[in-house]
C-alpha positions in Angstrom: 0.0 0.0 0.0 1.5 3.5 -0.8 0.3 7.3 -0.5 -1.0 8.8 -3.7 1.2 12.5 -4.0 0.5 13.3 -7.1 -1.7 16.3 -8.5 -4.7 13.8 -9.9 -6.7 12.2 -7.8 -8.6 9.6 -8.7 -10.5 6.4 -7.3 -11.1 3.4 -8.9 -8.8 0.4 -11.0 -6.2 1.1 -13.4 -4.0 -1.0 -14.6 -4.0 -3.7 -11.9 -3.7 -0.4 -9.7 -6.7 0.7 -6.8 -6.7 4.2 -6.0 -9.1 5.0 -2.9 -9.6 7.9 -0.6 -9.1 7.4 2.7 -8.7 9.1 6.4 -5.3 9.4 5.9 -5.2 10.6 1.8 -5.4 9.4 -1.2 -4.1 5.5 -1.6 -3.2 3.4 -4.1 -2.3 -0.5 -4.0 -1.7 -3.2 -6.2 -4.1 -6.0 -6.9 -3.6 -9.5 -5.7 -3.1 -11.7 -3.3 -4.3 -15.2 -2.0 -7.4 -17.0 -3.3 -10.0 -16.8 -0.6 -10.5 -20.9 -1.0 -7.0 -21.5 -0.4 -6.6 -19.5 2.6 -10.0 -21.2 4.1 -8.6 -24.7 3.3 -5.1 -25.3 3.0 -2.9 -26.3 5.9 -0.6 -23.6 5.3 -2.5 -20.7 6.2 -3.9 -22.6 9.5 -2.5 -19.7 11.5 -4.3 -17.5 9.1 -7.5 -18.4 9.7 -6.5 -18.1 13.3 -5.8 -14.7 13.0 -8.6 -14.0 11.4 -11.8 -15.6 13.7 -9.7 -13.7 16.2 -10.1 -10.4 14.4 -13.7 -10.8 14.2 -13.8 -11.9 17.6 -12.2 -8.2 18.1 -14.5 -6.6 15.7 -17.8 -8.3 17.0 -17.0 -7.3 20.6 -16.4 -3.9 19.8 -18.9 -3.5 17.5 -21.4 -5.0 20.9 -19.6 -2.4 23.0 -19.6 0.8 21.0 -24.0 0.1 20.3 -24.4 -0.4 23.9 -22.7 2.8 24.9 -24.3 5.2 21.3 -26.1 7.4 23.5 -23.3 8.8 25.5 -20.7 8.9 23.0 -22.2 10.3 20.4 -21.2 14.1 21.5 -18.1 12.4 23.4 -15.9 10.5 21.3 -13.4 11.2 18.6 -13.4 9.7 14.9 -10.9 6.7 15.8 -13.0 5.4 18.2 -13.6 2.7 16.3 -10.2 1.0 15.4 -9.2 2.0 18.9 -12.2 -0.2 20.4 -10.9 -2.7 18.4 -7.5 -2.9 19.5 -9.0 -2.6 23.0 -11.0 -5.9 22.3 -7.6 -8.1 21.0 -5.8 -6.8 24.3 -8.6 -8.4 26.3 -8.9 -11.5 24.4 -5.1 -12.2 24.8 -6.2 -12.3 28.4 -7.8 -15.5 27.8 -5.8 -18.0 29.2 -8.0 -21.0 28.6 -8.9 -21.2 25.3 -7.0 -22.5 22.2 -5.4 -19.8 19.7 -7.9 -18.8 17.4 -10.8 -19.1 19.8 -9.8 -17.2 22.1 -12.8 -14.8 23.7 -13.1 -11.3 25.6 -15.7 -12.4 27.5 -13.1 -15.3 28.9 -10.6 -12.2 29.0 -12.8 -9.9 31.2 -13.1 -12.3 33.9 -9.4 -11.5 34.7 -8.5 -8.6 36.9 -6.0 -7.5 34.0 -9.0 -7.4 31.5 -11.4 -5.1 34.1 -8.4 -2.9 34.2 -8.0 -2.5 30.4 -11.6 -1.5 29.6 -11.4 0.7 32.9 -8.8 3.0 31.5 -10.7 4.0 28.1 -11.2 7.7 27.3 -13.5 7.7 24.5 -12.2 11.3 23.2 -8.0 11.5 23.6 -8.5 14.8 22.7 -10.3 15.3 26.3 -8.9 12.7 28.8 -11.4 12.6 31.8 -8.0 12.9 34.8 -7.2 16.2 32.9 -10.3 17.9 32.6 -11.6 16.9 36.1 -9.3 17.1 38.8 -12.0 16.6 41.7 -12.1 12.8 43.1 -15.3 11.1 42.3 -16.9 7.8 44.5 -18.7 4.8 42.7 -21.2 2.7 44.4 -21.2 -0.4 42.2 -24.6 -1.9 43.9 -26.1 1.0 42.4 -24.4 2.8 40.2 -24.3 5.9 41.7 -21.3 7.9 41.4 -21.1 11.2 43.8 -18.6 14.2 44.0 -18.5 15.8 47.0 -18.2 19.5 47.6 -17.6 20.3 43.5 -15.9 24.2 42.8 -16.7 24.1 39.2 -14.0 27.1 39.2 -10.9 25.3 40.7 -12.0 21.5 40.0 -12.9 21.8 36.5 -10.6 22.8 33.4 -12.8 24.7 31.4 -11.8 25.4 27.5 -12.2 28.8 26.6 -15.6 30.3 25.7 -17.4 27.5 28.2 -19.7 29.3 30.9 -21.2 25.7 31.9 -20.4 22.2 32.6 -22.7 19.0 32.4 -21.9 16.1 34.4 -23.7 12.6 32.8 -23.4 9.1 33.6 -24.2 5.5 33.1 -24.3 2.2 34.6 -24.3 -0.3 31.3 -24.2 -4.5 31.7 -22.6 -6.1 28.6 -22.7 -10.0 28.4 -20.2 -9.9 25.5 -20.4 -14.1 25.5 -24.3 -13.5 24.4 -23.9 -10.4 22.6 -26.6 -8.5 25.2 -26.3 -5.0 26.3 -28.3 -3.0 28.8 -27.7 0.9 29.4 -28.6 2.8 32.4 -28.5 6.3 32.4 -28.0 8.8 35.0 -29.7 11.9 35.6 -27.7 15.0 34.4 -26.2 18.0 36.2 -25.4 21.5 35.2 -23.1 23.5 36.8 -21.7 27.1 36.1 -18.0 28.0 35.9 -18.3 29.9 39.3 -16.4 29.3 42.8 -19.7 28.0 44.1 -19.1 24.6 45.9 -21.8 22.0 45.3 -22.2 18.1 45.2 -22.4 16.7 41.8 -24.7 13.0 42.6 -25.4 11.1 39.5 -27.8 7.7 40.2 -29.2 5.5 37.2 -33.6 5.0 37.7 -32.7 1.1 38.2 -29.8 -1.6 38.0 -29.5 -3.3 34.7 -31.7 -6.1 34.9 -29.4 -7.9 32.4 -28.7 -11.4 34.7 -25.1 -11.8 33.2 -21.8 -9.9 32.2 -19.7 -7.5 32.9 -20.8 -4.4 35.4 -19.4 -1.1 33.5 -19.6 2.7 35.0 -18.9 5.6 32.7 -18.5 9.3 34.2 -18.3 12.2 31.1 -18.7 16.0 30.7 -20.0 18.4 28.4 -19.0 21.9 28.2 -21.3 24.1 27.3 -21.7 28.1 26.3 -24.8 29.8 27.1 -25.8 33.1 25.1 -29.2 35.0 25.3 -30.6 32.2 28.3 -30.0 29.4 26.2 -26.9 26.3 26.5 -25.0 25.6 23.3 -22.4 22.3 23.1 -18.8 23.8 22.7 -17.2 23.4 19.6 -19.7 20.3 18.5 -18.4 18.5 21.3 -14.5 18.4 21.1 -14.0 19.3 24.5 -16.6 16.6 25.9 -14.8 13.9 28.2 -16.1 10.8 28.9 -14.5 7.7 30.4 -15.2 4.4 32.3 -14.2 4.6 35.9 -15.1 1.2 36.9 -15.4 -2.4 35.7 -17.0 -5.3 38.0 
């Protein structure tokens, strides 16, 4: 595969040559390669086909995670969510330590501590990390979901971009049973607070527990920064500034 500098830029075949557009330019590759048959049958390519129910076992998961989490991330996460999600899901499934290569699973990977601690870190917009914009420490009650911060100074706790007058906190207590491919999403009420030194508590709490009987217990905390002109609350910059993360995995 090599980057297309030239002046033209096309798309298409020519001459046993694909041009395509992609995030990152203008491509062009040759064709070829492997027929499909062989690569699905021949001994040869065993750790091939390995590889590649692995991938999907990757792209499946991911694909499972990102739909059960849409709502909040719409406004919240950058354009590269998705290969990142992806590469998330092959670190966890190397976490399986019981299954034969090319069947490995992330729903056998998040039963290890390691594999909590992995989805735990994600920040769905690297342009916004959660620890950086939020510098206030937050509790979560797993039982419930409810996540409190106590005695919030929107002023000194909060890094506000420039032109923000308001942040708002959101939340979300989601069950994933990644083995089934079953998702339920809790979310939390919202709260709005202005960038003044008033100190107040910030309590987010979900109506109900997921009522989803098995999988893994996630708890994301985010925040949208907001501008308010003439009485009424615009998003920031379409959202660029929004972080949201998960801040616990059970």
């Amino acid at each position: 595969m090599a980057r297309s500098k030239g002046l033209l830029k096309i798309e298409g075949t020519l001459d046993g040559m694909t041009f395509y557009k992609s995030k990152d330019g203008h491509m062009v590759r040759t064709k070829g390669g492997i027929a499909k048959k062989r690569i699905e049958t021949d001994s040869a390519f065993v750790r091939t086909r390995e590889n590649m129910a692995e991938f999907k076992e990757a792209a499946s998961t991911g694909k499972l995670f990102r739909s059960a989490l849409r709502t909040l991330t719409v406004n919240s996460a950058d354009v590269r969510l998705v290969p990142r999600v992806v590469k998330l899901m092959h670190q966890i499934k190397n976490l399986d330590g019981i299954s034969a290569r090319g069947q490995r699973l992330v729903a056998v990977g998040l039963v290890t501590p390691a594999g909590k601690e992995l989805l735990k870190g994600l920040n769905f917009n690297p342009n916004s990390i959660l620890g950086t914009v939020l510098y206030k420490a937050y509790a979560v009650d797993t039982a419930t979901g409810k996540i409190d911060i106590a005695d919030l100074v929107p002023a000194n706790d909060v890094a506000f971009p420039s032109g923000a007058t308001h942040v708002k906190f959101k939340g979300a207590f989601v069950k994933i049973d990644f083995a089934a491919g079953q998702s339920e999403l809790q979310l939390t009420n919202m709260v709005t607070l202005a960038a003044d030194s008033a100190a107040s508590p910030v309590s987010l709490a979900p109506p109900a527990v997921p009522a989803l009987a098995t999988g893994v217990s996630i708890f994301v905390l985010g925040l949208d920064f907001l501008q308010e002109v003439n009485g009424i609350q615009y998003s920031l910059k379409n959202g660029a500034y929004n972080a949201l993360a998960i801040v616990e995995v059970v």
